[in-house]
C-alpha positions in Angstrom: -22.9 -19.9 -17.4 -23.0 -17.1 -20.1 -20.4 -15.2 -17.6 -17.8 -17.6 -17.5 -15.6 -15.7 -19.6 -16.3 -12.2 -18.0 -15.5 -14.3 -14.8 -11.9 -15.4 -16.1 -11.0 -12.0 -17.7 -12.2 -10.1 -14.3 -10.0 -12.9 -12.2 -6.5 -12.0 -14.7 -7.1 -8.4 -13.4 -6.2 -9.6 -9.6 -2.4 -10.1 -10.3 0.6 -7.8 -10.3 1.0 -8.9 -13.6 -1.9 -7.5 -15.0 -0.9 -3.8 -13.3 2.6 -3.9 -14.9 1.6 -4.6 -18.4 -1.4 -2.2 -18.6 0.9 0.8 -16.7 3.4 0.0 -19.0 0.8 0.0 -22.3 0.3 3.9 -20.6 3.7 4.6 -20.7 4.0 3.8 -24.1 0.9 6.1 -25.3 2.8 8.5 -23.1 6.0 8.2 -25.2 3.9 8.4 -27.7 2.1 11.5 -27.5 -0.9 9.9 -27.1 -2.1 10.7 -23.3 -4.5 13.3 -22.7 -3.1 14.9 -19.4 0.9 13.9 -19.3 4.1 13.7 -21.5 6.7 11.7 -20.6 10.3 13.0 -20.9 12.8 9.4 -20.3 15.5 11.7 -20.9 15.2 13.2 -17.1 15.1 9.6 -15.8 18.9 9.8 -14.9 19.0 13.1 -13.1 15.8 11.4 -10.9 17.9 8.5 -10.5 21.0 10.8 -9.1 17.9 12.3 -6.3 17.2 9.1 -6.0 20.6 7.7 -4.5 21.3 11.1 -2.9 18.7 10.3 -0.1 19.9 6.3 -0.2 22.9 7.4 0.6 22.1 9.8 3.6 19.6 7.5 5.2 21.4 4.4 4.6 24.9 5.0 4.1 26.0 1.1 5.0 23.3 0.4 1.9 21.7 -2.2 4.3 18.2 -1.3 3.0 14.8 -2.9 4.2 12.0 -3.5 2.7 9.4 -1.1 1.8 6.7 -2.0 4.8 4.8 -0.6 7.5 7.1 -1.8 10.4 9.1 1.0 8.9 6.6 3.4 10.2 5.8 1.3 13.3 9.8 2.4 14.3 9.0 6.1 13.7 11.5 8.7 15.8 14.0 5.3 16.1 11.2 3.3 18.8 11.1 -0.1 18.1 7.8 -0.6 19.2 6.8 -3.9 17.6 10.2 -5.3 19.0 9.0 -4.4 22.4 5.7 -6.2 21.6 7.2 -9.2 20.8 9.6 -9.6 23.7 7.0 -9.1 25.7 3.8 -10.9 24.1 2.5 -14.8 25.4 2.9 -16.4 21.9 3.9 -20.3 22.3 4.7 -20.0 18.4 5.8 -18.6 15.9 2.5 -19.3 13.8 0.6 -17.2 16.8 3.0 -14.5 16.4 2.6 -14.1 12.8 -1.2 -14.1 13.1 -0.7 -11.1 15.1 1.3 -9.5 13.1 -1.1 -9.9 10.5 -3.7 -8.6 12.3 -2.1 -5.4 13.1 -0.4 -4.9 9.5 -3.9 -5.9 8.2 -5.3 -3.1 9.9 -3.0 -0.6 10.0 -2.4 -0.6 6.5 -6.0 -0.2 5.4 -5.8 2.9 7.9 -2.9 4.5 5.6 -4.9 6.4 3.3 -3.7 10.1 3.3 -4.1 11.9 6.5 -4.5 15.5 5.0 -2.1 18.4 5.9 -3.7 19.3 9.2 -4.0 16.4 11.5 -1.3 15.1 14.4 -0.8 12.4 16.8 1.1 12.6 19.9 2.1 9.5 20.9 1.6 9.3 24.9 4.6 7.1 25.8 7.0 9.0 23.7 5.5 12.5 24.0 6.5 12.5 20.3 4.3 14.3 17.9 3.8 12.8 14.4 2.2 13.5 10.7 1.0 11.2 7.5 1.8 7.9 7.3 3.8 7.9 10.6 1.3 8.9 12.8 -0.8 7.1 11.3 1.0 4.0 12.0 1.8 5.2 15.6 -1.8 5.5 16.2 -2.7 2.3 14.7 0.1 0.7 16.7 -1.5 2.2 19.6 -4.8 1.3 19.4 -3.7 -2.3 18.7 -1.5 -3.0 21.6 -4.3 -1.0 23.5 -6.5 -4.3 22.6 -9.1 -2.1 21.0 -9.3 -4.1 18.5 -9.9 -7.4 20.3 -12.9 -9.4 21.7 -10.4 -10.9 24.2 -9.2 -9.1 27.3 -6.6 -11.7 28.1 -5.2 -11.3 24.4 -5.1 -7.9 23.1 -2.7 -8.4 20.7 -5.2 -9.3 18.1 -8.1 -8.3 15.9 -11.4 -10.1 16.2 -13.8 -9.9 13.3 -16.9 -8.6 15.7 -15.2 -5.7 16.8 -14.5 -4.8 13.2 -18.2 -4.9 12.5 -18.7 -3.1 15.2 -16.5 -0.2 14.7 -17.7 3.7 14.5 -16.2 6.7 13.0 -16.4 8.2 16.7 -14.2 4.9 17.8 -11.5 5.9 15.2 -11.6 9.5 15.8 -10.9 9.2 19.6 -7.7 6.8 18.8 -6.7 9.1 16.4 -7.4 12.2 18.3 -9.3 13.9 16.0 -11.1 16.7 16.8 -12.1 20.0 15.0 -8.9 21.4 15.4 -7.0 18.1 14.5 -9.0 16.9 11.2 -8.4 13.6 9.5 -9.5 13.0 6.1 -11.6 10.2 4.9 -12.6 9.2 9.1 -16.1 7.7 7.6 -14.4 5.8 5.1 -11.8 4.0 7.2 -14.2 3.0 9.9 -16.4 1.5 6.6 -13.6 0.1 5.7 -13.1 -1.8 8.7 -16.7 -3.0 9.4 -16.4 -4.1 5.8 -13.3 -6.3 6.6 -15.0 -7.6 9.6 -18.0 -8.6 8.0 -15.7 -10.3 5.2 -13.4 -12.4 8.3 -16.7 -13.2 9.7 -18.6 -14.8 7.0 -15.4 -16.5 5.8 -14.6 -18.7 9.1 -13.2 -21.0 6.3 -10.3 -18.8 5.3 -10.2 -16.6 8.3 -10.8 -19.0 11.0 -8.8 -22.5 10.5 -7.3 -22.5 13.9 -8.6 -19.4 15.9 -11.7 -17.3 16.0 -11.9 -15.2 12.7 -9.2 -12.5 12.4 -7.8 -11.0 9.2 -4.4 -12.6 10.9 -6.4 -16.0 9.8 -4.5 -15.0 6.3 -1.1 -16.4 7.4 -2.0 -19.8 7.4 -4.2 -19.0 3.8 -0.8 -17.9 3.0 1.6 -20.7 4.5 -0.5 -22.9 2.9 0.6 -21.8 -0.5 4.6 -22.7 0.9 6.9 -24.8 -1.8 8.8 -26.0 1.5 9.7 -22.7 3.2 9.4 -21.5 0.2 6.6 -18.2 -0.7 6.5 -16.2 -3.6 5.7 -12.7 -2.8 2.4 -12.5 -5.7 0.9 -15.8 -4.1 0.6 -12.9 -1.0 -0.9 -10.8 -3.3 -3.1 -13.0 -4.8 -4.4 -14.1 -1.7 -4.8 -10.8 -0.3 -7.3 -10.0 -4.0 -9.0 -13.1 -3.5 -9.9 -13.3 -0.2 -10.2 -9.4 0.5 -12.0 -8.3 -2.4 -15.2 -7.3 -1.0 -14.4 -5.1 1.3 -13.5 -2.3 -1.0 -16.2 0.0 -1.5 -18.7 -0.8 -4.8 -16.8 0.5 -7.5 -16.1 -1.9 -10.8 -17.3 -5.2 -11.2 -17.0 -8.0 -13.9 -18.4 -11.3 -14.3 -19.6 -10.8 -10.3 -15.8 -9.9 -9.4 -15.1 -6.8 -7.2 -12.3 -5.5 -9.0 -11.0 -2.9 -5.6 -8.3 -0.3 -7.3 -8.9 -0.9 -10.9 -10.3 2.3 -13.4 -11.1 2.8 -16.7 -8.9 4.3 -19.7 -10.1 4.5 -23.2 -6.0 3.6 -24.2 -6.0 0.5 -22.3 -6.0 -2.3 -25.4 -6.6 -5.9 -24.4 -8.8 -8.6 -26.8 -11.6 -9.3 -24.0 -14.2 -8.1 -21.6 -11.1 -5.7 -19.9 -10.5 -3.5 -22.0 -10.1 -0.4 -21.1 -9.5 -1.2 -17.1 -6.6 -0.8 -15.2 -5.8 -2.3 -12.0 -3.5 -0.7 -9.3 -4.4 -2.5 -6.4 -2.4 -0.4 -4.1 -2.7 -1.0 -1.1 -2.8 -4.8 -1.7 0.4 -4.7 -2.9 1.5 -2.2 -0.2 -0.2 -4.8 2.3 1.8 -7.6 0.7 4.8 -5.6 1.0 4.1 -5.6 4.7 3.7 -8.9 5.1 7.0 -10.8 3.9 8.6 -9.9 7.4 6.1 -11.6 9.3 6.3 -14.5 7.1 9.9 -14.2 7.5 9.9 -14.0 11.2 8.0 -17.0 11.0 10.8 -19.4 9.3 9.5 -18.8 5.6 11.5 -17.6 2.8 9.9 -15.0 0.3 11.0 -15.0 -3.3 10.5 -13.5 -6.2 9.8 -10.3 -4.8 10.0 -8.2 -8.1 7.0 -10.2 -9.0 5.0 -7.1 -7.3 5.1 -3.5 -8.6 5.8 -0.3 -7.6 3.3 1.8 -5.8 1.5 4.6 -7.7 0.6 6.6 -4.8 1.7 10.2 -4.4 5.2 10.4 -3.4 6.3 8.2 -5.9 4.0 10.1 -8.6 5.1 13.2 -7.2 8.9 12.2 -7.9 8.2 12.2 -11.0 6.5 15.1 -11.4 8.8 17.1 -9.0 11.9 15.9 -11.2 10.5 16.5 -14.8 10.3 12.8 -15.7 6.4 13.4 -16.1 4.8 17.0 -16.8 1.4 18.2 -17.1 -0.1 19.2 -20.5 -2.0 22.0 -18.6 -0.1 23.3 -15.8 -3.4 24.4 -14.2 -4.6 20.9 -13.5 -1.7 21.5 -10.9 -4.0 23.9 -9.2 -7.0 21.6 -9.1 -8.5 18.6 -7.2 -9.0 15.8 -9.1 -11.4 12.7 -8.4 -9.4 9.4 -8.3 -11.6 7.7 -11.1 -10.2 10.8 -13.6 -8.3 10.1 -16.5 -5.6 12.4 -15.3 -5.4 10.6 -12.2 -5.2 7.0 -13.5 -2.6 8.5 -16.4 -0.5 9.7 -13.2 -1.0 6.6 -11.3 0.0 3.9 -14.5 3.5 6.4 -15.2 4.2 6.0 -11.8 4.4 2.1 -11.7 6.0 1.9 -15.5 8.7 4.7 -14.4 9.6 2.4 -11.0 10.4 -0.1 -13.2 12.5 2.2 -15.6 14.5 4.0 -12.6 15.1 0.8 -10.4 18.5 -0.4 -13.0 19.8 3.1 -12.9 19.5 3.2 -8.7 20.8 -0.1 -8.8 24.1 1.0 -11.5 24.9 3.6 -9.2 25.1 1.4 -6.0 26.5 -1.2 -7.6 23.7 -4.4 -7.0 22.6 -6.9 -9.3 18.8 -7.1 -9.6 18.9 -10.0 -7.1 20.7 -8.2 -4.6 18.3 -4.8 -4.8 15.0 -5.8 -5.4 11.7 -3.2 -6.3 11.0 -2.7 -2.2 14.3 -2.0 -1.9 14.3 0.8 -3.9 11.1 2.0 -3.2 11.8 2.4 1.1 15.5 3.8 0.4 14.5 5.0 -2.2 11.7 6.3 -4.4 9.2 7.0 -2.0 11.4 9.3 0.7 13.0 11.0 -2.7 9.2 12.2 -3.2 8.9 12.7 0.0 12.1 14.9 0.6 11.4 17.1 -2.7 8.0 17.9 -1.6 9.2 19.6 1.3 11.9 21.2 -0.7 9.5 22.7 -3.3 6.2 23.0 -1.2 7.3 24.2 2.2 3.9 22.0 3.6 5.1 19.0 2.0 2.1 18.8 -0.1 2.3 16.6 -3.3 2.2 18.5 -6.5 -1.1 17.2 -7.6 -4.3 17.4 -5.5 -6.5 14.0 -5.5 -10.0 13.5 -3.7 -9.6 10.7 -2.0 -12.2 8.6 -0.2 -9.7 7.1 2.6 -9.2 4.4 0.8 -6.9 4.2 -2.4 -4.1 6.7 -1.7 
């Protein structure tokens, strides 16, 4: 029993919370002087607020904002595909749709790692071709309504925990038409990824399995359970997503026999137990919980408290920063190097980014006009922070690249 209390501090890392306080502990020592890689200039926060609105205002000039989520990329090139899906699909009820949903969100989102510069996908119904997150979606999408990712031929419009297992790199590569001449970054560690997630479903028929073979889509009604009448709140995704998805992150920290997933170390990080000095992201968690509010929505739940989740410190947003001189580099060289994702430059750049969301979401929302309740975080982020990145990437970097270089493994960025 001599772990309990490694047990309890590990289990406070698997919350929003704990990433918001321990990025915004960063920010300080970064207003400080006291990171290593980065000083933080708050002064430039308003003229990255101004970049920010300019592209709200072009791509959403009625201000009717969604969410930050991957049906956003599932309607790449203006197609609703998942619309079409669900005008079409067998589902009796709304439950069975949402498990779906799940499923393919699920998926697809643990498939969004960065894509590299060179690959492509051109979608075969469209004759479209698209890049990065978008194509990656589109091929995800495809694969899904495909049914290769079910172990029933009369349902394909699911994801069954054997064929997860069973996945191979070569099964990913010929959905996402990679070849030599159309690389895709981190192809081992996505198909990992998946048989780890499989494995996970499988063994868990408890969770995963309550009324239907085991499917990550088993989650909605992990999830619905958690309702205060239609109520959800938005971290009670979260949390479920940490505690019941854990394990399939590759072996990185552990505490007290708790995977910790997207959590690194940095000597500033100053908290009275076993934690210090570790600070959790959880990324694409939270960009997975993002994803699923409008399938809970769809569904006839309301989710609340949405602010309760953070920003995303992946590349766009950190390269928004960067790009617009909030952020700056001690050694403008490191801007010429790779950099593992367990460096301290790299978790410094990740824990600005989530602080500096915070900081920049009441000037967006000043110069629109919302109260906090009206524009919430994943507001911000889809108008927003994340295409602002985006857009001055291009505008600075003709390929669009971000202005830092991190080796990724498929499955953090």
């Amino acid at each position: 029993m001599t772990d309990q209390p490694d047990t309890k501090a590990a289990r406070s890392l698997l919350s929003a919370a704990a990433v918001r306080e321990r990025s915004h502990q960063l920010l300080q020592a970064g207003l400080e002087g006291r990171l290593q890689h980065f000083t933080v200039d708050l002064a430039r926060i308003e003229p990255c607020a101004d970049e920010v609105v300019k592209t709200i205002r072009e791509a959403y000039p009625s201000l009717d904002i969604p969410f930050h989520a991957r049906w956003r990329h599932f309607s790449a090139g203006g197609h609703e595909r998942w619309g079409a899906v669900m005008h079409g699909a067998p589902w009796e009820k709304a439950a069975d749709m949402a498990r779906s949903a799940f499923d393919l969100a699920i998926v697809s989102v643990l498939l969004d790692a960065g894509a590299g510069a060179q690959w492509r996908y051109e979608e075969g119904r469209t004759g479209e071709t698209y890049i990065r997150s978008e194509g990656l979606a589109v091929a995800s999408f495809d694969m899904f309504v495909s049914g290769a990712f079910s172990s029933n031929p009369e349902d394909p419009f699911r994801v069954d925990a054997d064929v997860l297992m069973t996945l191979t790199p070569e099964d990913l590569a010929e959905g996402f038409q990679v070849s030599a001449d159309n690389p895709l970054v981190g192809l081992e560690g996505r198909a990992a990824l998946l048989n780890r997630l499989g494995r996970v479903v499988a063994t868990n028929p408890d969770i995963f399995g309550q009324v239907d073979d085991p499917r990550p889509g088993g989650l909605f009604d992990v999830i619905a359970a958690t309702a205060d009448g239609e109520r959800i709140k938005a971290t009670a995704i979260l949390e479920a997503l940490l505690a019941h998805l854990g394990p399939i992150w590759p072996g990185r920290i552990t505490l007290g026999g708790i995977d910790l997933g997207d959590t690194w170390r940095h000597p500033l990080v100053e908290v009275k137990d076993a934690t210090k000095g570790l600070v959790p992201f959880h990324k694409l968690s939270q960009w997975l919980s993002y994803s699923l509010i409008e399938p809970l929505e769809w569904a006839g739940f309301t989710v609340v408290e949405i602010d309760g989740l953070t920003g995303l410190p992946e590349y766009r947003n950190g390269g928004l920063f960067l790009d617009t001189g909030v952020i700056a580099l001690k050694d403008a060289a490191d801007a010429d190097r790779a950099h593992a994702v367990d460096s301290q430059l790299v978790v410094e750049w990740r824990a600005l980014t989530v602080a500096l969301l915070d900081r920049i979401a009441d000037p967006i929302r000043a110069r629109l006009g919302f109260a906090a309740e009206d524009f919430p975080l994943a507001k911000a982020l889809e108008g927003g922070t994340w295409a602002t990145g985006r857009r001055l990437a291009k505008e600075k970097r003709g390929d669009g690249s971000p202005p830092l270089s991190v080796i990724s493994d498929g499955t953090v960025f």
